[in-house]
N, C-alpha and C positions, 0 to 999 in steps of 0.2 A: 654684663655689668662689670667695668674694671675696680680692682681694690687698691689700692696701697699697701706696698712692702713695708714693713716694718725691722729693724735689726737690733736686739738689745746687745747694750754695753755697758760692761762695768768697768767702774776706772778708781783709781785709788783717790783719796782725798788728802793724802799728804800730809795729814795732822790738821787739814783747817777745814771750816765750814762747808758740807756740803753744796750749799748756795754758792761760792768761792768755787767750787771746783767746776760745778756746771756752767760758770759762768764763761769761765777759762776754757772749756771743751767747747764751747756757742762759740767766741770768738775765734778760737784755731779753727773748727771746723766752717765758718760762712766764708760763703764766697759768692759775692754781691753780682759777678757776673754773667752767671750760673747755678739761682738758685731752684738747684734740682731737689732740692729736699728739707725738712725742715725737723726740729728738734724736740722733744719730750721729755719730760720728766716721769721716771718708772719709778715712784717712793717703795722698797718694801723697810720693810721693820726689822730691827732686828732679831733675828731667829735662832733659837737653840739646836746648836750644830751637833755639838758631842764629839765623840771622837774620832779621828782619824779615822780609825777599822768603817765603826758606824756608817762615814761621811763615803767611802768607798761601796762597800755594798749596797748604801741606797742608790748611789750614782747609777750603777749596773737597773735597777730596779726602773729609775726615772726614764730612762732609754722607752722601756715596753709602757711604761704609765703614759708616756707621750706618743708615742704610737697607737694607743688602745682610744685615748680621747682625740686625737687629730682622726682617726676613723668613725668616732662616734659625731663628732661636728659636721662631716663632710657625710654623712647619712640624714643627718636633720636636714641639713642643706638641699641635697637630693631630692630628701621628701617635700618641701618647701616648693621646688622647680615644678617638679611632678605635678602638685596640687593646683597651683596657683595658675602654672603655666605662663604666658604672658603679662598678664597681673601678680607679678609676682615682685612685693616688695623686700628691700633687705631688711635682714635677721637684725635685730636686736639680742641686746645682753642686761635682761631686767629690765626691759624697755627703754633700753637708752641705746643708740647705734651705735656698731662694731668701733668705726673711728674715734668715735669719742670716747667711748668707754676704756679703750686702749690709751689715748692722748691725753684725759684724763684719771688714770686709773687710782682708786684709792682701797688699801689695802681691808679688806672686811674682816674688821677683827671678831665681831660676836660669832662668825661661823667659824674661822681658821684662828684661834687666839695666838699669838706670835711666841707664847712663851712656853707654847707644847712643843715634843721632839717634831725635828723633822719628816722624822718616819709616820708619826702617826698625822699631821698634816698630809699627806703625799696620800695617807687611806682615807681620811675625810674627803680629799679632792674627787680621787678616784670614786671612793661610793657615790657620791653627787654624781656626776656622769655615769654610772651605771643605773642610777633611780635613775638618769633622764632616758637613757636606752631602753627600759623596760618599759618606761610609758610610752616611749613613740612606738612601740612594738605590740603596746594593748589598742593604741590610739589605732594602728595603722591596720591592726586585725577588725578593730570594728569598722571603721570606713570600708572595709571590704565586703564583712555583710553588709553594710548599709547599702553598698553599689548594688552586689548581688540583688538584695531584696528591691531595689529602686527599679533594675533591670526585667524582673519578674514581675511587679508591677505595673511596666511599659508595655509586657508581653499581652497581660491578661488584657490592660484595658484599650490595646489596641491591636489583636492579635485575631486570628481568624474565628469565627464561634468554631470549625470544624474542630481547633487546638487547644483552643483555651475551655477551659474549666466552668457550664452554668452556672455555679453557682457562686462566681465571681461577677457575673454579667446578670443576672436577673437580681436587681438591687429591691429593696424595697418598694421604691416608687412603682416599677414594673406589676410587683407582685401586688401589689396594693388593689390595682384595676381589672385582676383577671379574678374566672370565678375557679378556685381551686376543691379539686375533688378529693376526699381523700377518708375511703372507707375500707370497711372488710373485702369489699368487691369492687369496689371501683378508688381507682387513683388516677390522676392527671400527673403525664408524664410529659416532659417537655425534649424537645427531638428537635438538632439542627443539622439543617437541610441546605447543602449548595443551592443557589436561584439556577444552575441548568440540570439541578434535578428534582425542583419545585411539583414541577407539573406531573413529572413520573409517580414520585411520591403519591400526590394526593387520588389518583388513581390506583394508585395499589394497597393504599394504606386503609379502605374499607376491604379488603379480600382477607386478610390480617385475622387468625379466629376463624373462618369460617368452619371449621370444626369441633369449634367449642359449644358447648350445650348452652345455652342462652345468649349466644352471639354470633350464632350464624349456622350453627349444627344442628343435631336433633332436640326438637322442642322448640325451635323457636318459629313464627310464624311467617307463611310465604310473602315473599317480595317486601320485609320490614322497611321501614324509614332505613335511611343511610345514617348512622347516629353522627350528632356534630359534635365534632371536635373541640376538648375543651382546651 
């Protein structure tokens, strides 16, 4: 998916109308036979600069605050491709698309008031992008067990009886229709058996005990029933 470059510029206004200056930068700048690009208005407000010293140290400052959030977008971004993959629509800003919101941009005062310092705007910005980094980072950890757990659930419910877990696989319904044992001396114990070694089993699985006192040993009486299995 291609984007549009964008270039800000500031230009002076010469003592007259804003609206007068842009008007004059539209007409220098078109060129009817070749138009490769087109023009915006970027309104900001006027902002509490400070001094000089001030306007120097935060300059150094904005350098890594725009390198820290140009990293933190292109990770949401990332994550968006990753998730979506093919169905993957573009990002919005507040629910409104990148283009627009850019070509229509309007300065949000009730979160960045214009008439606080600089400096402490540039740490409102910044915190806002670090709340947003810490949620894709809870968001992104729990989509991870959620795979996990969703993968471990494919395993059991379609997975060998020899690997998976009984009592993942004997549901309710199952249990509901068997008759289950389950005393001081006797319990039903449930045993899974490959089908090529069905037939072994079931012949060896009465020899099992035969030296126990009432199940095949001393005391118990000659040539007993074969007992069925519950």
């Amino acid at each position: 998916m291609s984007h549009p470059s964008y270039l800000i510029a500031a230009i002076s206004n010469s003592g007259q109308a804003p609206e007068t200056s842009y008007r004059q930068l539209q007409n220098a700048a078109a060129c009817p036979a070749a138009p490769y690009g087109e023009m915006f208005k970027l309104e900001v407000p006027s902002l509490m600069v400070g001094t000089l010293d001030s306007l120097m140290n935060l300059s150094d400052d904005l350098g890594k605050t725009d390198q820290l959030i140009e990293s933190i977008v292109r990770k949401v971004e990332k994550s968006s491709i990753e998730l979506a993959g093919k169905k993957a629509t573009e990002l919005t800003v507040g629910g409104v698309p990148s283009t627009r919101y850019i070509q229509q941009f309007a300065w949000d005062y009730a979160k960045f008031p214009n008439r606080r310092p600089l400096k402490e705007l540039v740490s409102l910005i910044s915190g806002g992008v670090a709340a947003i980094d810490e949620e894709l980072k809870q968001l992104s950890n729990s989509y991870g067990d959620k795979q996990v757990a969703l993968q471990d659930a494919k395993r059991k419910k379609g997975g060998n009886l020899m690997t998976v877990d009984l009592n993942d696989v004997l549901d309710e319904k199952i249990i509901r229709g068997l008759k289950i044992i389950d005393t001081e001396y006797l319990k039903t114990v449930f045993v899974a058996v490959g089908k090529g070694q069905r037939e072994g089993f079931e012949n060896e699985i009465y020899k099992m005990g035969a030296e126990l006192v009432g199940y095949g040993g001393a005391g118990r009486a000659h040539n007993p029933p074969r007992p069925r299995p519950t």
